[in-house]
C-alpha positions as CSV (number, residue, x, y, z in Angstrom):
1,X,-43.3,12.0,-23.9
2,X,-43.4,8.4,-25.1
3,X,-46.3,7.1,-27.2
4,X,-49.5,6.0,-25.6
5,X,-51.9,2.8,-27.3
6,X,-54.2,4.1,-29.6
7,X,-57.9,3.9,-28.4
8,X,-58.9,1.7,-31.3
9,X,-55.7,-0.5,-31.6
10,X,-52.7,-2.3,-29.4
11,X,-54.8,-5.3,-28.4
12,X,-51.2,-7.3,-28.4
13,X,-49.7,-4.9,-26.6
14,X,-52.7,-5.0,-24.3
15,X,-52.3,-8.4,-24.2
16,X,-48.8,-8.4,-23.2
17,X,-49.3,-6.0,-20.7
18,X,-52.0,-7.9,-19.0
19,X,-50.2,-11.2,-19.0
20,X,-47.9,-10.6,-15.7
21,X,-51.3,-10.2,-13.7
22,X,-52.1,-13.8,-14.0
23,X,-49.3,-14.9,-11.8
24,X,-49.6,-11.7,-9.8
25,X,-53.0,-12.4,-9.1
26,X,-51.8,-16.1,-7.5
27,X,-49.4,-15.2,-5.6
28,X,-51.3,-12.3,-4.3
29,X,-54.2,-14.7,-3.6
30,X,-52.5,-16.9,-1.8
31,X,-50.8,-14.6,0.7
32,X,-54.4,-13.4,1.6
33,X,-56.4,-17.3,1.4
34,X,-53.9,-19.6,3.0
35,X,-50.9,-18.7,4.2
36,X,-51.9,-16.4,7.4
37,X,-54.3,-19.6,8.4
38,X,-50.9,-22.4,7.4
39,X,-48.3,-20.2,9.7
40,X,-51.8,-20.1,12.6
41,X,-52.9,-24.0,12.0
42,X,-49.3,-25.8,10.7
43,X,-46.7,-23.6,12.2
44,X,-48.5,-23.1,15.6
45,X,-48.0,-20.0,16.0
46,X,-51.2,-18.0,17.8
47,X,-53.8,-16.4,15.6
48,X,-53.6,-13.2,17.3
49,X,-49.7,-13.5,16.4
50,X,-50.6,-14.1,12.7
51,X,-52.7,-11.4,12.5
52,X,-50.2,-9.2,14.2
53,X,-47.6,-9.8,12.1
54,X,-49.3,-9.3,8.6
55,X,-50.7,-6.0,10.2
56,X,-47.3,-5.0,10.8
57,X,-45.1,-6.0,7.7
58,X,-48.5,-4.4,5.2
59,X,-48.5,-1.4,7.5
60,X,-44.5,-1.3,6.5
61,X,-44.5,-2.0,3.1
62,X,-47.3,0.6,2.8
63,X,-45.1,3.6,3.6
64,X,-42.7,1.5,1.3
65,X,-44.7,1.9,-1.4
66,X,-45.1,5.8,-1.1
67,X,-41.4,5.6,-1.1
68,X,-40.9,3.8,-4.1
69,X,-43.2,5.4,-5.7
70,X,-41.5,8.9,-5.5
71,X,-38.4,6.8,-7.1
72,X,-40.3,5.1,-10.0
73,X,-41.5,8.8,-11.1
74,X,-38.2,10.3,-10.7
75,X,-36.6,7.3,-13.0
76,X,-35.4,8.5,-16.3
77,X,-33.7,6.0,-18.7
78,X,-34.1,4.9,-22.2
79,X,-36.2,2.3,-21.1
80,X,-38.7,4.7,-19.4
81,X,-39.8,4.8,-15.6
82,X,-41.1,1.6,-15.0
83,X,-39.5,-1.3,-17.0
84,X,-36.4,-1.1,-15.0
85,X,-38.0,-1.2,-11.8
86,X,-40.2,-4.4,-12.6
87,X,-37.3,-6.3,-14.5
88,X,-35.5,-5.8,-11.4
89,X,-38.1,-6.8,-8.7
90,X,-39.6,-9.7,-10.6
91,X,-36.2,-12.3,-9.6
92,X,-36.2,-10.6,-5.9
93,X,-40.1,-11.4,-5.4
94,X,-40.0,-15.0,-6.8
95,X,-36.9,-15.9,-4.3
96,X,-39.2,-13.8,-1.4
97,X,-42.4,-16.3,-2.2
98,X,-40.4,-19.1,-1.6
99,X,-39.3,-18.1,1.7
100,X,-42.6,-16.8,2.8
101,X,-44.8,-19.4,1.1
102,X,-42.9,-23.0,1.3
103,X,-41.0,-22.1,5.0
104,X,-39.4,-24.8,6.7
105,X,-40.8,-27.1,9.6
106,X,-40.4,-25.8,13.0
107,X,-40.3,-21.8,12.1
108,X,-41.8,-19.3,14.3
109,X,-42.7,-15.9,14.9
110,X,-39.3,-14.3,14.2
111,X,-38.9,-16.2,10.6
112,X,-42.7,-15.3,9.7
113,X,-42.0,-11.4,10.8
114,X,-38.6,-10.9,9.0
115,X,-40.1,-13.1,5.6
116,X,-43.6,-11.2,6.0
117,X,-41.6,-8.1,5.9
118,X,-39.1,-8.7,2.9
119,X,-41.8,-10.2,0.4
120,X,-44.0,-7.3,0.5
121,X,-41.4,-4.8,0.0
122,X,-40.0,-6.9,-2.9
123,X,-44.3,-7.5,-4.3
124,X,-43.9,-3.8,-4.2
125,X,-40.7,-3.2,-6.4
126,X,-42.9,-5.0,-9.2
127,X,-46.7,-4.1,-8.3
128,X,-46.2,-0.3,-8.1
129,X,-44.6,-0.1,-11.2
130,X,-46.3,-2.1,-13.0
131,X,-50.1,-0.3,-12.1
132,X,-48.4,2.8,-12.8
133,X,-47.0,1.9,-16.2
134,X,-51.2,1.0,-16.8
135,X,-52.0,4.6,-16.1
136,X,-49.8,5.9,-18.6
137,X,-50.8,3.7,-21.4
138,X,-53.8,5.9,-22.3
139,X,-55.9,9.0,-20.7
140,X,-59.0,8.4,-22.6
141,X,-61.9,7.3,-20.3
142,X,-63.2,4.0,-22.1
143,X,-59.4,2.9,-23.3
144,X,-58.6,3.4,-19.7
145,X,-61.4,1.3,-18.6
146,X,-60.3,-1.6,-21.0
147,X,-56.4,-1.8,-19.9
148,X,-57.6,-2.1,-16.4
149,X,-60.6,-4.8,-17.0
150,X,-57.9,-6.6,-19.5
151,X,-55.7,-6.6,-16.2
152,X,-57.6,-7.1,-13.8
153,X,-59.1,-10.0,-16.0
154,X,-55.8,-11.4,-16.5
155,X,-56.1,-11.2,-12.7
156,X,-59.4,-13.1,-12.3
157,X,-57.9,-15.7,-14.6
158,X,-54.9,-16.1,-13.1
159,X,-56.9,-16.6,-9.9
160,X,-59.1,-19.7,-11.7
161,X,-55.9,-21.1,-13.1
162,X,-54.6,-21.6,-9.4
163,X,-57.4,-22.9,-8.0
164,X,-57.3,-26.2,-11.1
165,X,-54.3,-26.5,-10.4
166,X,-53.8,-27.7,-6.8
167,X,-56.9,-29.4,-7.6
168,X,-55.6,-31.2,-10.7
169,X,-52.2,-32.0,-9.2
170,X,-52.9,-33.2,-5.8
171,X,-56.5,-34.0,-5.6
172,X,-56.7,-35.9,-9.3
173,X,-53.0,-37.0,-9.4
174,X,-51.7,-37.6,-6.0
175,X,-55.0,-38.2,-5.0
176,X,-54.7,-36.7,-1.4
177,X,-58.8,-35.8,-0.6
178,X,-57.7,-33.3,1.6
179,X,-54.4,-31.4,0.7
180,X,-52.9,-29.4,3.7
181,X,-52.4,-26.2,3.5
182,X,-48.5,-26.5,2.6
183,X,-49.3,-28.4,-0.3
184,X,-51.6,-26.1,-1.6
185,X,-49.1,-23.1,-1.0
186,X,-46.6,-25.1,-2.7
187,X,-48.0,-26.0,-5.7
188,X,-48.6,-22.0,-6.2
189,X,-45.4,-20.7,-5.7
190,X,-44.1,-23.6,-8.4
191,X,-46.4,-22.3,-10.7
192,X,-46.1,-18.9,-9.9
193,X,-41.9,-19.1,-9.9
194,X,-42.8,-20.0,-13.8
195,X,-44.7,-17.9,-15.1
196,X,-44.1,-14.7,-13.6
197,X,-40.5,-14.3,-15.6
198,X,-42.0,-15.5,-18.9
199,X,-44.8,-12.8,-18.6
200,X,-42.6,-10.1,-17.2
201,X,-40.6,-10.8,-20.0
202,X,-43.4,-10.7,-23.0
203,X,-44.9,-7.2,-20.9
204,X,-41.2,-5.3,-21.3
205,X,-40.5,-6.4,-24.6
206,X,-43.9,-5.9,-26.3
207,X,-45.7,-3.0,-24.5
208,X,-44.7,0.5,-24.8
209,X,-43.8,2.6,-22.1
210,X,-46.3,4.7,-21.9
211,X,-46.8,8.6,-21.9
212,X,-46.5,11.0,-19.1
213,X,-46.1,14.9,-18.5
214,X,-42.3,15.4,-17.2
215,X,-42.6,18.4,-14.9
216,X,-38.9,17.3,-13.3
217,X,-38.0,15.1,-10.5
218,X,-39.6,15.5,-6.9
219,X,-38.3,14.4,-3.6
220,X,-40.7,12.4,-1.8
221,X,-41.7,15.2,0.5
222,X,-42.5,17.9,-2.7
223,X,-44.4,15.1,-4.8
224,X,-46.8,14.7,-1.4
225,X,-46.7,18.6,-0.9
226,X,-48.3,18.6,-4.9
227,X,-50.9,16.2,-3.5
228,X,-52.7,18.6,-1.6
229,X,-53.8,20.1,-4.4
230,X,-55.5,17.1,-5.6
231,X,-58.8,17.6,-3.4
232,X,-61.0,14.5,-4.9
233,X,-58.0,12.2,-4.2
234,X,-58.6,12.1,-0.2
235,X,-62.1,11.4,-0.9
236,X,-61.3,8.3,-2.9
237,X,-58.8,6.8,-1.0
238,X,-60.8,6.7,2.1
239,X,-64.2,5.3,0.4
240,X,-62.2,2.6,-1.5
241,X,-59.8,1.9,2.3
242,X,-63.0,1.2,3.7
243,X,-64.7,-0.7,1.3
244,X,-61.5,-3.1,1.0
245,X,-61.5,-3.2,4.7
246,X,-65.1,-4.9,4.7
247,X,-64.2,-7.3,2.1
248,X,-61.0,-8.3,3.7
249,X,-62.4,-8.9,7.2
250,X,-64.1,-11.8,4.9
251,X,-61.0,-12.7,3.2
252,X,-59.1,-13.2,6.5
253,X,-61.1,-15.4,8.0
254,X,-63.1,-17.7,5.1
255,X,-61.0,-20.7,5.3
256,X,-62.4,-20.8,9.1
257,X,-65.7,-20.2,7.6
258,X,-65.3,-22.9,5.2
259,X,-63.9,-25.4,8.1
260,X,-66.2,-24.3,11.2
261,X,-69.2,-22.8,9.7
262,X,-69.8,-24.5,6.3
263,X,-67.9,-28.0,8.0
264,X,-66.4,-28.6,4.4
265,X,-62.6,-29.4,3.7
266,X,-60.1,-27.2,3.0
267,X,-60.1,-27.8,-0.9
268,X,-64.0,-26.8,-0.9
269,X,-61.7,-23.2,-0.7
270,X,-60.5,-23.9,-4.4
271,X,-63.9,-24.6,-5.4
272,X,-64.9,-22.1,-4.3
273,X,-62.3,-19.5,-5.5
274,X,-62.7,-21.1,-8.8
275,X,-66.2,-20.1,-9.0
276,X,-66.3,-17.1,-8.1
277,X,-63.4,-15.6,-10.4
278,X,-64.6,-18.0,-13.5
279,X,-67.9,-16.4,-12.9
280,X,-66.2,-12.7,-12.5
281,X,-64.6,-13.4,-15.5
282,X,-67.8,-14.5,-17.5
283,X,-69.1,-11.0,-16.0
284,X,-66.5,-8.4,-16.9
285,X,-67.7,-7.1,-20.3
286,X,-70.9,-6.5,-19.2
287,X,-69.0,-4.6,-15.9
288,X,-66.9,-2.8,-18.1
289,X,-70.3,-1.3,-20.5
290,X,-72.1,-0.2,-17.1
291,X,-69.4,1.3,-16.2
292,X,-68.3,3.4,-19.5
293,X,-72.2,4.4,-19.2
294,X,-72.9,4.9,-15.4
295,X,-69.3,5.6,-14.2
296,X,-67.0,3.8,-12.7
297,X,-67.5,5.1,-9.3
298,X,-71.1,4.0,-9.2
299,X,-70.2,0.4,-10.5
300,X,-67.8,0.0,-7.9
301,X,-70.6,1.2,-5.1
302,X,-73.4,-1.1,-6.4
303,X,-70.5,-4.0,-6.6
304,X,-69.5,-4.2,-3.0
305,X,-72.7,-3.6,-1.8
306,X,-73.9,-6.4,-4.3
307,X,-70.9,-8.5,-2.6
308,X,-71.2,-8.2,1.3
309,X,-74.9,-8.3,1.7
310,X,-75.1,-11.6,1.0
311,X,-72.5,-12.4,3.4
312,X,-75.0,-13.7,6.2
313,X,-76.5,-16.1,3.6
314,X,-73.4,-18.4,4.2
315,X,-75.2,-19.0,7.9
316,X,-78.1,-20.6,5.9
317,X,-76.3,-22.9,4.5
318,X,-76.3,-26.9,5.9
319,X,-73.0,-28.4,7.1
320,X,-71.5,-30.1,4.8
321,X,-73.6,-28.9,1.5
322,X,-71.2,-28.3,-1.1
323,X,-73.6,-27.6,-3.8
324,X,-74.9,-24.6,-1.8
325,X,-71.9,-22.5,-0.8
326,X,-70.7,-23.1,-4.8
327,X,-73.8,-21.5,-5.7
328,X,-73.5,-18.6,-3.3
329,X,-69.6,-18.2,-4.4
330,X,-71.1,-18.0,-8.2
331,X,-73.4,-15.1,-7.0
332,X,-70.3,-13.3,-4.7
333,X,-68.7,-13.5,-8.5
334,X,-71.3,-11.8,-10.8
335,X,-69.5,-8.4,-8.6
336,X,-66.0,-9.1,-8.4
337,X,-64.5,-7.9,-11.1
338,X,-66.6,-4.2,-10.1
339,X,-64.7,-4.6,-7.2
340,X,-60.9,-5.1,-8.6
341,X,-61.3,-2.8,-12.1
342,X,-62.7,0.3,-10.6
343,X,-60.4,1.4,-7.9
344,X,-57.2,1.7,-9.9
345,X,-58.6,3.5,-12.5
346,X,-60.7,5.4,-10.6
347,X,-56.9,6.5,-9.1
348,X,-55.7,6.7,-13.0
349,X,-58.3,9.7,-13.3
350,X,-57.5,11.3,-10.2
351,X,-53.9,11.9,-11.8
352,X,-55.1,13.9,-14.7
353,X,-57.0,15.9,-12.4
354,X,-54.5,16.5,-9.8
355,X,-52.3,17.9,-13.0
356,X,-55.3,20.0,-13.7
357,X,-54.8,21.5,-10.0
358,X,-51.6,21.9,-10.2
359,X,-50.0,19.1,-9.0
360,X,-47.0,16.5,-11.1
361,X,-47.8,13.9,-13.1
362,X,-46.8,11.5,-10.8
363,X,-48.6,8.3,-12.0
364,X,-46.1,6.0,-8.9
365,X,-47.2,7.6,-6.2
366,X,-50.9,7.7,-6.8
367,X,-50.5,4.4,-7.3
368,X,-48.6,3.6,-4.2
369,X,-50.8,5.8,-2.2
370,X,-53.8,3.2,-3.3
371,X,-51.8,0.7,-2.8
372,X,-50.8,2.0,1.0
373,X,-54.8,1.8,1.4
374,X,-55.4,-1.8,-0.1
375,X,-52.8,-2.9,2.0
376,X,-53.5,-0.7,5.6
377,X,-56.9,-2.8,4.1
378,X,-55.7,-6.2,3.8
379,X,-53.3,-5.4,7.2
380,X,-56.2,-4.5,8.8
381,X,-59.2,-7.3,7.9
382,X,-56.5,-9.9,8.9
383,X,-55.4,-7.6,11.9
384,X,-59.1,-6.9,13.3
385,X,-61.0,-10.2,11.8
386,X,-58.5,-12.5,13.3
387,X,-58.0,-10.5,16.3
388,X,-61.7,-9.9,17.3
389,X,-62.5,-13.2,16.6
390,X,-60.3,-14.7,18.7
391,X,-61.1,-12.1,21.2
392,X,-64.2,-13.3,21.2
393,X,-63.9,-17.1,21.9
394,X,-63.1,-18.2,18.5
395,X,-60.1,-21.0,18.2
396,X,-58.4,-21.3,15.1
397,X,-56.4,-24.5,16.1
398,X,-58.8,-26.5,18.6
399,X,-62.3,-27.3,19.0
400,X,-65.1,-24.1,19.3
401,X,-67.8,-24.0,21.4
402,X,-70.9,-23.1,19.1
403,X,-70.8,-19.7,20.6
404,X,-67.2,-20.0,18.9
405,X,-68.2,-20.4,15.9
406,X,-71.4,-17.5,16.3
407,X,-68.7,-14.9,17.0
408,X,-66.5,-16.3,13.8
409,X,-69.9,-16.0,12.3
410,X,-70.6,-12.2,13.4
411,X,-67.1,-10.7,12.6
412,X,-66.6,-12.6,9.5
413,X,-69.8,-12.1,7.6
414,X,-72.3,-9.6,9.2
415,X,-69.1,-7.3,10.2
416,X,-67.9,-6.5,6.9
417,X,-71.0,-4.8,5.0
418,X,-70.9,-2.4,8.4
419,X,-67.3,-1.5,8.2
420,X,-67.8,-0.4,4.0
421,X,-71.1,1.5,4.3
422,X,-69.9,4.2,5.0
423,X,-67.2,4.5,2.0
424,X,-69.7,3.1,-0.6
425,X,-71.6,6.4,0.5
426,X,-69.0,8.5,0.2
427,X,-68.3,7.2,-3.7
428,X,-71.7,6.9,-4.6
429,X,-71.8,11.0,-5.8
430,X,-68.5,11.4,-6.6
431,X,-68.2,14.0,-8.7
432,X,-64.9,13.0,-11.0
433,X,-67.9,11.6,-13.5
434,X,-66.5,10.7,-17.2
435,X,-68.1,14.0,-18.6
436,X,-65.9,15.8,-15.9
437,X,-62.8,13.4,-16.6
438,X,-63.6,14.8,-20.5
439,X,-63.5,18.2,-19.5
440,X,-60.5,17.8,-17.1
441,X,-58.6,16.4,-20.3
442,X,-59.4,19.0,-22.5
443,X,-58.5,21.8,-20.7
444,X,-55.2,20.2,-20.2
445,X,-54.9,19.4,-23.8
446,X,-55.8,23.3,-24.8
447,X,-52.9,24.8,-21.8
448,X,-50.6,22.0,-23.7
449,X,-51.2,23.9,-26.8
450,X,-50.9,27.3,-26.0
451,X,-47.4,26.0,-23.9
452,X,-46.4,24.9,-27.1
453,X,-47.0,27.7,-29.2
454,X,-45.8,30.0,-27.3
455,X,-42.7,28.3,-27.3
């Protein structure tokens, strides 16, 4: 059992550990923003394509991740079980960004299919691992809620580091007023392409590997049959699938909102991004104190909801007012970081109490099972908000009708808050509650005791 960080110490190793989410977190965000809407707008092919395809290569990768997570657990080396894994995904996802994110002219359906598929298995070679190697840096409740907000932080800056950039570089430099979506893409996977290695680098020389319970190697099919045991862990996964459903209905389809409905150019998007991730940023400590006090579970309830009702408000906005959407992007921000801290460690917790049950400590394939959610999540807002919007008379590529734009309008921000109700409910009450997570850990500290003295 390797060593764990100390609750009131390892702020570099923290640090360290963080520091790969910040190119992560662009990458990641640029897959979601702009690239579905530059392969439907530049490359020409349909929207209900685009939104096919990404529903296919997430709804892949997603069983991939379950796969790879088995793998990750069962790794044993000097090294531990996850460094090897992300030192060797890291070059394999940088060469899969390029090909995905800067394609050549005239590409198609077949070259956006077969790219879709191979980046997101190679994202997951590094993200699984690396979200698992989080989980076993600490089981205490608050430590656990700090290495995900530092993360997820490092996320959120990463995310207001990419959105100066293509404005610095092409808007202030090159001075193009209105960047296409290639050059936007491009200037990310540059940036990303150099610091992904450097962090990756700093994270598995400086951060320990982490402590975990070794109760043998699995096969894939055992590790899930020890999953049943885990009875809160259905629970979760389906509030938090459809909570990320709701918000990524939004996420597909805002850079239409921002073109159709708000009437604005694309780089209002970067503004916007900017603003609400600087603003999530500013917020974190205080998400991170209600959340050590209320629970995490309740944080992340009151954070979505706090994020898709206000959706509609984007309606009320006049063509053309910059000023205004920025503002409603800053308030969309006080709850984002709610939205990306809780879930994975909300997962973290359900490991210790699946061990409690019974079942391995299997730290991979929890965190590939969330991960098959966020991404059956992702799959699906770009699959259904693309789809039904065009379905209903929206055109991505030519000129809407007003009812067009109405029915972009509906599915894109009165749909989502709809489609999440029903998981913030199931979340609201449940019952894995810090003074539970307590008790969980100290009756697994007391059987480690008496296995010990009895041997």
């Amino acid at each position: 059992m390797a060593k764990s960080i100390p609750a009131e110490t390892g702020r570099t190793a923290l640090l360290t550990y963080a520091a790969p989410m910040v190119p992560l977190a662009m990458l990641i965000m640029q897959i979601i923003v702009y690239i579905p809407p530059l392969y439907a707008i530049e490359a020409g092919v349909s929207m209900a394509t685009v939104g096919g395809i990404f529903f296919l290569a997430r709804g892949v990768d997603a069983f991939v991740d379950i796969w790879i997570g088995n793998m990750s657990d069962s790794t044993r080396t000097r090294w531990g079980r996850r460094k090897p894994w992300m030192a060797a995904g890291v070059p394999l996802l940088i060469v899969m960004a390029w090909v995905l994110c800067a394609p050549p002219s005239g590409v198609g359906t077949t070259y956006l299919l077969v790219s879709a598929v191979a980046f997101y298995i190679c994202l997951t070679l590094v993200q699984i691992p690396y979200l698992s190697w989080g989980a076993e840096l600490s089981r205490d409740y608050e430590q656990r809620t700090r290495i995900n907000g530092m993360r997820e932080g490092a996320g959120m800056l990463g995310t207001v580091l990419a959105t100066l950039l293509p404005l610095v570089v092409l808007v202030l430099i090159a001075g193009k007023s209105n960047p296409s979506l290639r050059e936007i893409a491009l200037v990310f996977v540059v940036t990303v392409s150099v610091l992904l290695p450097i962090t990756a680098f700093l994270a598995l020389r400086n951060t320990p590997q982490g402590e975990f319970v070794d109760t043998g190697k699995q096969s894939l099919l055992q590790a899930l049959r020890g999953l049943r045991k885990n009875k809160l862990l259905a629970r979760l996964l389906i509030g938090v699938l459809l909570i990320w459903l709701g918000g990524s209905i939004f996420n597909a389809l805002v850079i239409f909102i921002v073109q159709h409905t708000l009437q604005l150019q694309n780089n209002a998007m970067l503004y916007f991004v900017f603003t609400q991730y600087a603003v999530g940023l500013l917020c974190l400590p205080l998400v991170l104190k209600l959340a050590n006090r209320i629970g995490r579970h309740r944080v992340l309830v009151l954070g979505a909801l706090a994020f898709l009702l206000p959706l509609p408000l984007f309606m009320l906005v006049p063509p053309g007012a910059l000023p205004y959407a920025i503002a409603l992007y800053a308030l969309l921000g006080t709850t984002t970081s709610a939205i990306w801290v809780m879930p994975p460690a909300l997962v973290a917790d359900a490991i210790d109490y699946g061990r409690l049950q019974g079942a391995g400590d299997d730290a991979a394939l929890y965190m590939a099972l969330y991960h098959f959610v966020q991404k059956v999540a992702m799959a699906g807002g770009v699959g259904i908000g693309m789809g039904l919007a065009g379905a209903l008379g929206f055109n991505a590529a030519g000129v809407n009708t007003p009812e067009g734009v109405s029915a972009l309008n509906m599915v894109a921000l009165v749909l989502p808050v709809f489609i999440a109700l029903p998981g913030m409910l199931m979340l609201y009450n449940y019952p894995l509650t810090r003074e539970r997570h307590d008790e969980v850990c100290r009756t697994l500290a007391e059987r480690a005791s008496v296995v010990k003295g009895a041997a």
